[in-house]
C-alpha positions as CSV (number, residue, x, y, z in Angstrom):
1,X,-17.6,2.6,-0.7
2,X,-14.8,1.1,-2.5
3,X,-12.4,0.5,-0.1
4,X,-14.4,0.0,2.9
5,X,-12.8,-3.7,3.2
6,X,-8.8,-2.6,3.1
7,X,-8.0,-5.9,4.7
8,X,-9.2,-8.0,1.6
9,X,-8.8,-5.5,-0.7
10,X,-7.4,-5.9,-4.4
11,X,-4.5,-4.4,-5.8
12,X,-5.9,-4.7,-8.7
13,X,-9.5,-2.6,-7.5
14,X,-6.9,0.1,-6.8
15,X,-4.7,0.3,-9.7
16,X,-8.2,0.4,-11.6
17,X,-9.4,3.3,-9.8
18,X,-6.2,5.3,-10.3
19,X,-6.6,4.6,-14.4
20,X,-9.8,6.2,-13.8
21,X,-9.0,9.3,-12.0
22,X,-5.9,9.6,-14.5
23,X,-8.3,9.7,-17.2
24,X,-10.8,12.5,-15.6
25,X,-7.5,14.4,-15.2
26,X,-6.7,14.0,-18.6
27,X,-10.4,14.6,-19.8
28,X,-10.7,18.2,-17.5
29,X,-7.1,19.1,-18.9
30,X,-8.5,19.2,-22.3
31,X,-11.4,20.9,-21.5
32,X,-9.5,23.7,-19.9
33,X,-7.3,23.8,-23.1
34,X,-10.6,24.3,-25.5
35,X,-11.5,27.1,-23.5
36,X,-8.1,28.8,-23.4
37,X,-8.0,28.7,-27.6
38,X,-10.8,30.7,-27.5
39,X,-9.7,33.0,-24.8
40,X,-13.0,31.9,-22.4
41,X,-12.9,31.4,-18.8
42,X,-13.1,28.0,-17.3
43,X,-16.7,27.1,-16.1
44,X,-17.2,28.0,-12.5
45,X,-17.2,24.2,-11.0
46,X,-13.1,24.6,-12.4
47,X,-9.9,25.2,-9.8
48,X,-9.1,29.0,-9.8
49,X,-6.0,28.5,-10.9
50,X,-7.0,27.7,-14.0
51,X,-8.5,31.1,-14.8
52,X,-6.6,32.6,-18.1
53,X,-3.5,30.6,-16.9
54,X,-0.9,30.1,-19.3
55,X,-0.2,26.5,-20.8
56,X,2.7,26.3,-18.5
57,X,0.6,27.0,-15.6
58,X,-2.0,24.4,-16.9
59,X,0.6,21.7,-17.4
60,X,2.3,22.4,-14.2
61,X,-1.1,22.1,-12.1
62,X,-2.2,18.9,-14.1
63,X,1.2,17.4,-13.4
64,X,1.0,18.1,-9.7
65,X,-2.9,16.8,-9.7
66,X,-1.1,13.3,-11.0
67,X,1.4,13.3,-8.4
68,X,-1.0,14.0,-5.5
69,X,-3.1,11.3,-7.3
70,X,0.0,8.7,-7.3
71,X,0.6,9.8,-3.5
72,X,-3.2,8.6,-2.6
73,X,-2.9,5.6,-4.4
74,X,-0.1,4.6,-2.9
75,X,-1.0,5.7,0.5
76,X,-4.0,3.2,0.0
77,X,-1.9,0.5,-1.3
78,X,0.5,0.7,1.7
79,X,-2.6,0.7,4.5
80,X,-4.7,-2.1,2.8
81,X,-0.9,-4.1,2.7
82,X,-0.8,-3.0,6.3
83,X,-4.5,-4.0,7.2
84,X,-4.0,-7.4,5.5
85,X,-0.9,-8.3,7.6
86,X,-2.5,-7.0,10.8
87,X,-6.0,-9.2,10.3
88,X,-3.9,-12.0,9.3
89,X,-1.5,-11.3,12.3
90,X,-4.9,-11.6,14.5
91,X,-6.7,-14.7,12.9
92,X,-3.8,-16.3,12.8
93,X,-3.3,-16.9,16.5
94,X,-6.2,-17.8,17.5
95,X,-6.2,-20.9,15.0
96,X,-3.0,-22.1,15.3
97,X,0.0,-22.6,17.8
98,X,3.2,-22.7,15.2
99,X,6.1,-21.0,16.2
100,X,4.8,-17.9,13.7
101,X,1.8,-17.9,16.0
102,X,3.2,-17.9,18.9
103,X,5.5,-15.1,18.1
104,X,2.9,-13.2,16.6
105,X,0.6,-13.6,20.2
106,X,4.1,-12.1,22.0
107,X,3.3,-9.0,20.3
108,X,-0.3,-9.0,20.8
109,X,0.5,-9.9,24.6
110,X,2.4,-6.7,25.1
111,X,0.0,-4.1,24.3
112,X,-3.1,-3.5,25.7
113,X,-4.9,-2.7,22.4
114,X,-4.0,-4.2,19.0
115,X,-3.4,-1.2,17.0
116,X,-0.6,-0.5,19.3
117,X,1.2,-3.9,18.0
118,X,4.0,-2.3,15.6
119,X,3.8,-3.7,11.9
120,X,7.8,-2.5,11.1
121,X,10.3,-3.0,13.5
122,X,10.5,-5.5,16.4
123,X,6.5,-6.2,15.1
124,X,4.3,-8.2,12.7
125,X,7.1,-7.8,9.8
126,X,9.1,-9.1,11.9
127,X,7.8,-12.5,13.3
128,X,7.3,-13.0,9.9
129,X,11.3,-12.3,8.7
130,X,12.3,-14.8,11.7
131,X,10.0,-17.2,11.0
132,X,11.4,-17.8,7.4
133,X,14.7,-17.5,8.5
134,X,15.2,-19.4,11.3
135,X,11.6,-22.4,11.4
136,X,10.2,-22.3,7.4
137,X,11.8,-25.3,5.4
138,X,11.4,-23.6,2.5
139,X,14.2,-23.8,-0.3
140,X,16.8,-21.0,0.5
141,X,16.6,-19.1,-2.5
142,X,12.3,-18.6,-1.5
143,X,13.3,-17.8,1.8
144,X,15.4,-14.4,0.2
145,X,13.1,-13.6,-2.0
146,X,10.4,-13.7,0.5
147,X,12.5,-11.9,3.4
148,X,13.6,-9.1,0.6
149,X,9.7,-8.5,-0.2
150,X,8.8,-8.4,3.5
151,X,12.1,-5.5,3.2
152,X,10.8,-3.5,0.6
153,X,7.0,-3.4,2.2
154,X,9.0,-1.9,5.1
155,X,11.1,1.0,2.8
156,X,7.5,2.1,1.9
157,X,6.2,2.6,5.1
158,X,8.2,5.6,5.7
159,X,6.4,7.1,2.9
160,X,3.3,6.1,4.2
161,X,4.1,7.4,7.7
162,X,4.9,11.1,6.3
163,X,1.8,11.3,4.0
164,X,-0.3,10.4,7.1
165,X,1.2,12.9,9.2
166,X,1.2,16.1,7.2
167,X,4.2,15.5,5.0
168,X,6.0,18.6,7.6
169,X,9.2,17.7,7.5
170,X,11.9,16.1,4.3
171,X,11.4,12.6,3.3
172,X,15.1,11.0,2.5
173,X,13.6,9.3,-0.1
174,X,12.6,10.9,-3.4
175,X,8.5,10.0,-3.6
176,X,9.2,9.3,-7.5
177,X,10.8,5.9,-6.3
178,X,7.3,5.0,-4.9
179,X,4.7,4.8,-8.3
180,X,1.8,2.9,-7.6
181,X,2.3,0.3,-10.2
182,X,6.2,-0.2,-9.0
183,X,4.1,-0.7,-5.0
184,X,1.5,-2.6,-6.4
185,X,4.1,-5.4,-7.8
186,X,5.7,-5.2,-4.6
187,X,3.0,-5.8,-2.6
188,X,1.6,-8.6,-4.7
189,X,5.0,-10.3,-4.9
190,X,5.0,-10.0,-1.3
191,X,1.6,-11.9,-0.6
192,X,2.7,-14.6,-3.3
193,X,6.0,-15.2,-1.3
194,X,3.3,-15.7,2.0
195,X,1.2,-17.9,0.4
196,X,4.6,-20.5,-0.6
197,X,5.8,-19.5,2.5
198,X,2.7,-20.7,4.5
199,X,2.0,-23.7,2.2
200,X,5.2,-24.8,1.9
201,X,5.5,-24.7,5.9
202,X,2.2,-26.3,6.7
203,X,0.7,-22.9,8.3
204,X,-2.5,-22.1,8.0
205,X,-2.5,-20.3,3.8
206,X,-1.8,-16.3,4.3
207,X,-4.8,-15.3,1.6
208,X,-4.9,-11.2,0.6
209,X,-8.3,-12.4,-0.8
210,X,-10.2,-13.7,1.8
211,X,-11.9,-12.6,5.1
212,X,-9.5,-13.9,8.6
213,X,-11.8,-16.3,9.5
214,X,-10.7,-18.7,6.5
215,X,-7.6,-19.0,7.9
């Protein structure tokens, strides 16, 4: 399928697949249209909602089909970002024994099964904030920028934490501030700051690309 590998998988892969389901939306929006001029019924393979609606009802639909669509892609964004870190977390102590590392097998140490290592606070996000604050010799300015993106990924996973529990209570956050090509960025900002960070530092090279044994 075609994100069976979230852990290596492209942001770009994702972004295409959303310009492809924007289009079918588009494409099936029209095609309802043609058969309201002529007063027909949608075929039966359409949503019932679309029976005889009026072109308010179609527009409002189609623009609630895009912002479920932008919700999914984003969701799948956030957990490949999330799988990435998380594989990387894993290779990366078994390879080396930098002070990243061993932070990183302090987390891993607690828990009794690896899912149950937290990603946001007191977890993988943050071995990596303290580690480029307090050990990487990068310049300071890389060291914000990096820490900022490493900030952001973590606004986002509140978003992804109320779409994967059934969205039942009021997010604080207005989910218009999340678009998938504004995440996207983020996220690929982020894994550029990684991969100076890492090379700059002498780590073993955090690579979004590749499978965790490269490390």
């Amino acid at each position: 399928m075609l994100f069976d590998s979230p852990a290596t998988l492209k942001v770009g892969v994702v972004l295409g697949w959303y310009a492809v389901m924007i289009l079918g939306l588009r494409t099936v929006r029209e095609e309802v249209m043609r058969f309201r001029l002529v007063g027909q019924r949608p075929p039966e393979d359409m949503p019932s909602e679309l029976n005889y609606a009026s072109l308010e009802e179609v527009d409002a639909y189609f623009d609630s089909a895009r912002e479920e669509l932008e919700l999914s892609t984003v969701f799948i964004l956030i957990a490949s970002a999330e799988a990435r870190l998380r594989v990387d977390a894993k290779a990366r102590i078994k390879v080396a024994h930098d002070p990243l590392s061993k932070r990183l097998s302090e987390l891993y140490e607690r828990v009794d099964l690896d899912w149950k290592v937290p990603l946001k606070e007191k977890g993988i996000l943050d071995a990596w904030r303290y580690h480029i604050k307090w050990h990487s010799t990068a310049a300071e300015l890389e060291k914000r920028r990096a820490i900022d993106c490493l900030g952001k990924l973590k606004d986002t996973l509140a978003l992804r934490h109320w779409l994967a529990h059934g969205r039942y209570w009021k997010i604080n956050r207005s989910i218009k501030s999340y678009p998938p090509v504004t995440v996207a960025k983020l996220i690929q900002d982020l894994y550029r700051r990684l991969q100076f960070i890492t090379d700059q530092d002498g780590l073993p090279i955090f690579n979004p690309n590749e499978p965790a044994q490269s490390l």
